[in-house]
N, C-alpha and C positions, 0 to 999 in steps of 0.2 A: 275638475281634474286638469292636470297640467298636460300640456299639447304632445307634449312627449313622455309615452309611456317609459317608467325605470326597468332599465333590465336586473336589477336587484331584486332575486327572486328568494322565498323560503330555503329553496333547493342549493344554490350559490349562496348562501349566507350560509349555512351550515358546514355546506362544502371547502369553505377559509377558514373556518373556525379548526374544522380539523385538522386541515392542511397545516395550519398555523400552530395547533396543538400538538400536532407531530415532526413538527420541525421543534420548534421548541424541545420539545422530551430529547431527540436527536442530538442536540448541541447540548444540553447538560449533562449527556453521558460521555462525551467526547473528552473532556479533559482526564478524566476517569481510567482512561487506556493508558497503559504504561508499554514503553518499546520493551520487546525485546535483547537482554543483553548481547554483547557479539559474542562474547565467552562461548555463552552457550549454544548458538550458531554454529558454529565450527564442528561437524564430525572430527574425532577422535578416531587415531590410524588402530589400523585392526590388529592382533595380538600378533607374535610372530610363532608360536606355542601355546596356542589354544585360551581357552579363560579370559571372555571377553566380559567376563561380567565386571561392574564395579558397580558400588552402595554408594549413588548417584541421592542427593536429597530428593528427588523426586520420586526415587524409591522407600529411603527411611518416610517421607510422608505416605505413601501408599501402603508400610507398614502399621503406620500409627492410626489408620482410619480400619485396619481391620482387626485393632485386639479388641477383645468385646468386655 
């Protein structure tokens, strides 16, 4: 046996591997995210005569996921 015991234990070897495996997954999903446009950032001023609604694509898509 060599004079100095390894602190390289089952417990810490497992413990980098996953540390390791979930950084890894982490950074492959990261290019993945897309910003934000500014467009659609921006609040839109509120009516001066009521009828605030508009047929925003975020609504035609919430239309098209509920015809059955």
């Amino acid at each position: 046996m060599p004079s100095s015991p390894s602190k390289l234990s089952r417990r810490t070897l497992f413990a980098g591997a996953g540390t390791a495996g979930a950084l890894a997954a982490a950074v492959s999903v990261l290019p993945a995210i897309q910003a934000v446009p500014e467009a659609a950032a921006l609040p839109r001023p509120k009516p001066e005569k009521g009828g605030g609604y508009v047929l925003s694509e975020h609504v035609k898509q919430y239309y098209k996921t509920t015809r059955v």
